[in-house]
Every structure is written in C-alpha cells, then in structure tokens.
Steps between C-alpha positions, in 0.01 A plus 500: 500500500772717560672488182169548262430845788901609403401425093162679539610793679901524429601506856286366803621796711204652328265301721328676797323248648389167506165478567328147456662164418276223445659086466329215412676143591492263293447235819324140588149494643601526893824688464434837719830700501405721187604787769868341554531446076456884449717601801811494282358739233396773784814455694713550144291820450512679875896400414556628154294816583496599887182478710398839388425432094499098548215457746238356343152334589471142376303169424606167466278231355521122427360380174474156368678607120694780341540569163796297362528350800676782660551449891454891590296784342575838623336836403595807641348899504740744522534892527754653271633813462383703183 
C-alpha cells in the first residue's frame, strides 16, 4: 500500500492523515484473531509516520474467500495535502 500511495502522490510525506483502514482475513470458520492479523499493518503505520499523522481508526474482519486467494485485503482513507 505504501508504494502505490508514493506512485500516486510522488512522495508519501504528502499524507496528513490516516483516517480509516479497513482488513479483511482471509481465515477458517472459527479462527478469531482478525484483530492480531491487522496489528502489523497499524503498528508499521504509527512507525513509518508518528502517532500524530499515523493514528488511524480500524476494522478487521474474517471472511471465508478473497479474490485470488489473497490472505489479507487492506483499504485505507487518507488525508493529503493539496
């Protein structure tokens, strides 16, 4: 996610914010960690980008099937700077 924001915008310093990130685990039926699976991402972006601009709100969801059998889905919203 990181490199296609530093493609799209040229340089992620131009990001603000983060304000949503939404993951969907591609898990078995009883598996209940989805939380723990999406910890890495949010810790990686409170480190790359300081408490201030990385805090972010969050879901984490298990689902029985992603598309090309991906294990993790993430989508992000984020503020940038005109």
């Amino acid at each position: 996610m990181l490199g296609s924001l530093k493609r799209e915008l040229g340089s992620l310093d131009r990001i603000t914010g983060w304000c949503r990130v939404h993951g969907m685990v591609n898990s078995a039926l009883r598996f209940t960690e989805t939380p723990a699976v999406m910890n890495g991402f949010s810790e990686l972006i409170l480190e790359v980008f300081g408490p201030e601009i990385g805090r972010h709100a969050r879901t984490a969801i298990g689902v029985a099937a992603l598309p090309l059998n991906f294990p993790v889905e993430i989508e992000a919203e984020v503020m940038i700077e005109g």
